[in-house]
matplotlib code that plots the C-alpha trace (Angstrom):
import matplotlib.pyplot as plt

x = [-85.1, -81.5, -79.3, -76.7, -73.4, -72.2, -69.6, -69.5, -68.3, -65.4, -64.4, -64.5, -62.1, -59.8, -59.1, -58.9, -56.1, -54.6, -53.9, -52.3, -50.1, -49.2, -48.8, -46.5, -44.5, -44.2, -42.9, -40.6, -39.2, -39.2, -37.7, -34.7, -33.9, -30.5, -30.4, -28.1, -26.0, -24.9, -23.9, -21.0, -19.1, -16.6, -13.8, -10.9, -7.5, -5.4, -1.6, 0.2, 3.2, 6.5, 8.4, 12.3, 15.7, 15.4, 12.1, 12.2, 15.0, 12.9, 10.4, 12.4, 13.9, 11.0, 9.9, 12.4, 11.8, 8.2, 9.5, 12.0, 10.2, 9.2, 13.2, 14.2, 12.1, 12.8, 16.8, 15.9, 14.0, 17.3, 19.6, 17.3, 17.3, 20.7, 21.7, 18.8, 18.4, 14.8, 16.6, 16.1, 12.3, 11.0, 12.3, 11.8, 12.4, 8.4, 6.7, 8.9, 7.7, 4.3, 4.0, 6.4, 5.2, 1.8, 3.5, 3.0, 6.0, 5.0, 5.3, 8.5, 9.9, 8.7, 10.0, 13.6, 13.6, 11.8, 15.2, 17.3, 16.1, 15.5, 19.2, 20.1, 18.1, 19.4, 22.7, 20.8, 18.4, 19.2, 18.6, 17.1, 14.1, 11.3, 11.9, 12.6, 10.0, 8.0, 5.8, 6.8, 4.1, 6.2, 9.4, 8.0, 8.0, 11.9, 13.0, 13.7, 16.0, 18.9, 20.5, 21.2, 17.8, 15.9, 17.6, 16.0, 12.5, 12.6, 14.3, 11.4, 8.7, 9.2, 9.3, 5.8, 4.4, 5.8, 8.0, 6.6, 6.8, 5.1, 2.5, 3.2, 1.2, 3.8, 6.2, 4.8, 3.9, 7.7, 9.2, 6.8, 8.6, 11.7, 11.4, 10.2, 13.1, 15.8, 14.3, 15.7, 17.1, 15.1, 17.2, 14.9, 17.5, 17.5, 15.5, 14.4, 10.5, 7.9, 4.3, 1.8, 0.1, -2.6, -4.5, -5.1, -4.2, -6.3, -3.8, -3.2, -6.6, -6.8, -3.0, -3.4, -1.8, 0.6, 4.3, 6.5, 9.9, 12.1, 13.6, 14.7, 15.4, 14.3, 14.5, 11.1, 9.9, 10.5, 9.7, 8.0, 7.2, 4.1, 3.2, 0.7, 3.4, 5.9, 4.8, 5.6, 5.2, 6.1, 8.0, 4.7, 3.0, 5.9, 6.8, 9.8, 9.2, 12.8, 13.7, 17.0, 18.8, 18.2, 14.2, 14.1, 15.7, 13.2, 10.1, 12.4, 11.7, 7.5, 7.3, 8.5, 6.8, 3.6, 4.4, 4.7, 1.1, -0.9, -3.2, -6.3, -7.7, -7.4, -10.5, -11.2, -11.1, -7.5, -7.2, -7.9, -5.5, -2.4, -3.9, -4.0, -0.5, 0.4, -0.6, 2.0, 3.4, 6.1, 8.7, 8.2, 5.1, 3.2, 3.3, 0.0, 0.2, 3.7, 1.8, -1.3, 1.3, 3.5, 0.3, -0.6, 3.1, 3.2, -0.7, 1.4, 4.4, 6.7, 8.4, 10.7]
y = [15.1, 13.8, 13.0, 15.0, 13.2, 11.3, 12.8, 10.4, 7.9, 10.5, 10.6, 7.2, 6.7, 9.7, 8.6, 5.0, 6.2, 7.8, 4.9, 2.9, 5.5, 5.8, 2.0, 1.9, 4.4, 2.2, -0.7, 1.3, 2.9, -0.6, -2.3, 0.0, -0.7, -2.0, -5.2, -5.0, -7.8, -6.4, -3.1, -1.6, 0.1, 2.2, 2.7, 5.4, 4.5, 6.1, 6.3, 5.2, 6.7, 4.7, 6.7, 7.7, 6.9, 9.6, 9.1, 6.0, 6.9, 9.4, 7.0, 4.1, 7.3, 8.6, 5.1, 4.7, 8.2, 6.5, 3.4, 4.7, 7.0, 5.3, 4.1, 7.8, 9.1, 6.3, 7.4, 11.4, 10.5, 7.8, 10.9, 13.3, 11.0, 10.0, 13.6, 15.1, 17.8, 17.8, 19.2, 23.3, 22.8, 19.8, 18.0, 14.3, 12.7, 11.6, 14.7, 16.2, 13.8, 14.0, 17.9, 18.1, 15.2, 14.0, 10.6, 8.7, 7.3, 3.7, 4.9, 6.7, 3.7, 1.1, 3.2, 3.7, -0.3, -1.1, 1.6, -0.3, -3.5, -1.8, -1.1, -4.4, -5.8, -3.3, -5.7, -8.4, -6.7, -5.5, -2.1, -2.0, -4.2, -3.5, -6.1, -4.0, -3.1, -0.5, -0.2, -0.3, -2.8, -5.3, -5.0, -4.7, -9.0, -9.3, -6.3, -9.2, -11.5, -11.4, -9.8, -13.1, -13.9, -11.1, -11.5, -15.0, -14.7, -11.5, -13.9, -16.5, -14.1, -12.3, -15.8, -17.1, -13.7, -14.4, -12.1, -9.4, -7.2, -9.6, -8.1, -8.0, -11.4, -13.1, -11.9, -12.1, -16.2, -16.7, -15.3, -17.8, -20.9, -19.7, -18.7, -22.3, -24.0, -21.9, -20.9, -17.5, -16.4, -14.5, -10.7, -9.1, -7.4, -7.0, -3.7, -3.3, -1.8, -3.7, -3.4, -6.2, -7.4, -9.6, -10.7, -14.7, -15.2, -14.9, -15.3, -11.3, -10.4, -6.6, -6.3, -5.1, -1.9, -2.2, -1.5, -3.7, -3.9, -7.2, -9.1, -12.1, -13.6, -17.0, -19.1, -18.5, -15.9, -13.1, -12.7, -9.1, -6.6, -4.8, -2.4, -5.5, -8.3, -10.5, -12.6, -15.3, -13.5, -15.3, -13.6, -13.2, -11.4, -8.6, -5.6, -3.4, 0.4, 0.8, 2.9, 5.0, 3.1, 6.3, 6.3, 3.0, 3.7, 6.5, 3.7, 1.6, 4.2, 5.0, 1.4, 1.1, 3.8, 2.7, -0.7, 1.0, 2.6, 0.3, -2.4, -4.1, -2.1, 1.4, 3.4, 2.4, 6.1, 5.8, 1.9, 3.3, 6.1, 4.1, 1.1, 4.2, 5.1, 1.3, 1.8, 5.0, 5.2, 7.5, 7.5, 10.4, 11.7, 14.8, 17.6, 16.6, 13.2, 13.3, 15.6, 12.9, 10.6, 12.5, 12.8, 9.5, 8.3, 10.9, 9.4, 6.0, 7.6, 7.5, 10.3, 10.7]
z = [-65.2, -65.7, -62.2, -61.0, -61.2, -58.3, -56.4, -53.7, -56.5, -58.1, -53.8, -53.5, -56.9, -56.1, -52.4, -54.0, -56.1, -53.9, -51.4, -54.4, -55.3, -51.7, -51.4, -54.3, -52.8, -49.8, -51.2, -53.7, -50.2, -49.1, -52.0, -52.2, -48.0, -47.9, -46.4, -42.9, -43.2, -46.4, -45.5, -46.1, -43.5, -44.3, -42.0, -42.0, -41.8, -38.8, -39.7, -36.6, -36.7, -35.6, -32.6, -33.7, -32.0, -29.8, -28.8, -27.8, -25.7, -24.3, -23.4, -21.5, -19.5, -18.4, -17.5, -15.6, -13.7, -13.3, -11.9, -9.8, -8.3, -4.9, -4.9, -4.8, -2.5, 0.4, -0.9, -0.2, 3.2, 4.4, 3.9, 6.1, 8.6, 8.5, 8.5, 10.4, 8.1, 9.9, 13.3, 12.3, 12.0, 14.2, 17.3, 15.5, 12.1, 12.2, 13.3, 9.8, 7.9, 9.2, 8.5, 5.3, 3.5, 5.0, 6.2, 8.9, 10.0, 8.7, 5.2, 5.8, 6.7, 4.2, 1.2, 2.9, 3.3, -0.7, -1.5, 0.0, -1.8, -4.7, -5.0, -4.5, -7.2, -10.0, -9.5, -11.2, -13.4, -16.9, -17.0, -20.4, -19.6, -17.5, -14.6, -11.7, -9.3, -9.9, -6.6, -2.8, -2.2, -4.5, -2.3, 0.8, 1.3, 1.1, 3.2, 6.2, 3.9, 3.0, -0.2, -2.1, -1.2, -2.4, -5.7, -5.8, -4.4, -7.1, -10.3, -9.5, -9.2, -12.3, -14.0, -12.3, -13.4, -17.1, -17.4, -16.1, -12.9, -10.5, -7.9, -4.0, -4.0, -5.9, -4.1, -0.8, -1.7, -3.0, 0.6, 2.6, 0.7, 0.8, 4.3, 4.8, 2.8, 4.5, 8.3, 8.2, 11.3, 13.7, 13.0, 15.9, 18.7, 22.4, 23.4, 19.5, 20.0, 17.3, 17.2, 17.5, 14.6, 16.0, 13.4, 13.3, 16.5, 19.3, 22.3, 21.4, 21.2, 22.1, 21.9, 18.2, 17.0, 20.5, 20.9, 22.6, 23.6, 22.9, 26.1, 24.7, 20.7, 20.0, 16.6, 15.7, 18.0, 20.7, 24.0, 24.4, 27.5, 27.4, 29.6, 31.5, 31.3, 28.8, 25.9, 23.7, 19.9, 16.8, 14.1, 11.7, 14.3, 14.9, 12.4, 13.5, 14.1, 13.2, 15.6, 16.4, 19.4, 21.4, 20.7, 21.7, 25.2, 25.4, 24.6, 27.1, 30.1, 28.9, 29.3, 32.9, 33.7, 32.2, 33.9, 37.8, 37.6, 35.5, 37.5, 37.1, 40.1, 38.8, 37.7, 33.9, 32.7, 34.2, 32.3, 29.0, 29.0, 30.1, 26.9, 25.1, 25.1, 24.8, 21.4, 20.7, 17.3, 18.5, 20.6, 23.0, 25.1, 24.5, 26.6, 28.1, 28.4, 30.5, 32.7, 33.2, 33.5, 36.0, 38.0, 38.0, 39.3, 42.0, 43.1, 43.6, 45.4, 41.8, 41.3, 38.3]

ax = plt.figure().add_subplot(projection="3d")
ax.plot(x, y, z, "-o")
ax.set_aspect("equal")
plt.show()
């Protein structure tokens, strides 16, 4: 009796078929892969388009608004002081600026002083190129020297940033030779009230942040009275509050009062309040503290 065909064969040959044909397809998909490093990329153009007349005039003017802007605000806050415009709404220029602008009076004062440098540099600065300062921070090194000077720590620092509006680094490093070549003058005053910047020097160790009042004006340095004594302070280690003459009298008479109650032998609770308010940085006394203080001079027999 004749065999049956073999279908195991006709599987074997169809599947064997099969795995060529999908073989071949492989390596047709594989032969027609593009080779990466000689793709193309293509790339759109974008048109950029050139600014007119008018716009570029629009531009420098509201780079200069940009620039200027820390010049005119220490301007605006110079002329409320000047005029104590502050006087309907608060008893001091600080506490103003404290609740109208968020300032401490630090700030206040450093922009009034980079304005006033600020408009001494425009002398000497073309007003068409971007050379003028464009940050406090960048002025804030020459506000002790003199105009001329200024102008010339500012000329050499715009050249050693090459040509460009140099950082408060440069400038700062440009003061310290020129302050070495021409020993500016100690411009510190009799009863002018400065805090205490102790950092470096550790004959002032826990006198950081202080006031003091200046009793005498050396070449390089001031004699100060704390609340605990007089010191020797060189000129680095003193930044002005730049107070009014009549806020400094008022720091004047805190101090001696400070001075009358204050000993080693008091209770430390009693220590640490009068430190505290050797580190004021304002020129009055809150309601409370005059009363602890009031209370304290009439324990010693001090009445005011």
């Amino acid at each position: 009796m004749p065999k049956p065909p073999s279908r195991r064969s006709k599987a074997t040959s169809g599947a064997s078929t099969d795995s060529t044909s999908a073989a071949n397809s492989v390596n047709e998909d594989v032969s027609q892969q593009v080779d990466p490093s000689s793709a193309t990329i293509t790339v759109s153009a974008v048109e950029v388009t050139e600014l007119t007349q008018e716009e570029q005039s629009d531009r420098l003017h509201l780079e200069r608004k940009v620039e200027r802007a820390f010049f005119e605000a220490g301007k605006a806050l110079a002329e409320l002081r000047d005029r104590r415009l502050y006087r309907s709404s608060h008893r001091t220029f600080e506490e103003y600026c404290r609740d109208r602008f968020g300032h401490s009076r630090r700030q206040s004062y450093l922009l009034m002083d980079a304005a006033v440098v600020f408009d001494n540099l425009v002398e000497i600065c073309d007003q068409f190129d971007h050379k003028l300062p464009t940050a406090e921070g960048q002025v804030r090194p020459m506000t002790k020297l003199e105009p001329q000077e200024q102008q010339e720590v500012w000329l050499r620092a715009v050249e050693l940033a090459g040509g460009k509006v140099p950082t408060g680094r440069i400038v700062k490093d440009v003061v310290q030779r020129i302050m070495e070549r021409t020993k500016v003058p100690n411009t510190y005053q009799m009863g002018e009230v400065c805090q205490i910047l102790a950092k470096d020097n550790p004959e002032l160790r826990g006198k950081a942040g202080c006031w003091a009042i200046v009793s005498a004006v050396n070449e390089f340095s001031c004699s100060v009275r704390m609340w605990d004594g007089e010191y020797a302070v060189g000129l680095q280690h003193l930044k002005s509050y730049n107070y009014l003459p009549a806020e400094c009298k008022q720091m004047q008479v805190i101090s001696d009062r400070i001075s009358r109650v204050y000993s080693s032998g008091l209770e430390e609770s009693v220590q640490r309040f009068l430190e505290s308010l050797g580190k004021l940085n304002r020129a009055y006394l809150t309601g409370l503290e005059e009363k602890v203080l009031s209370l304290l001079e009439s324990e010693f027999g001090y009445e005011m």
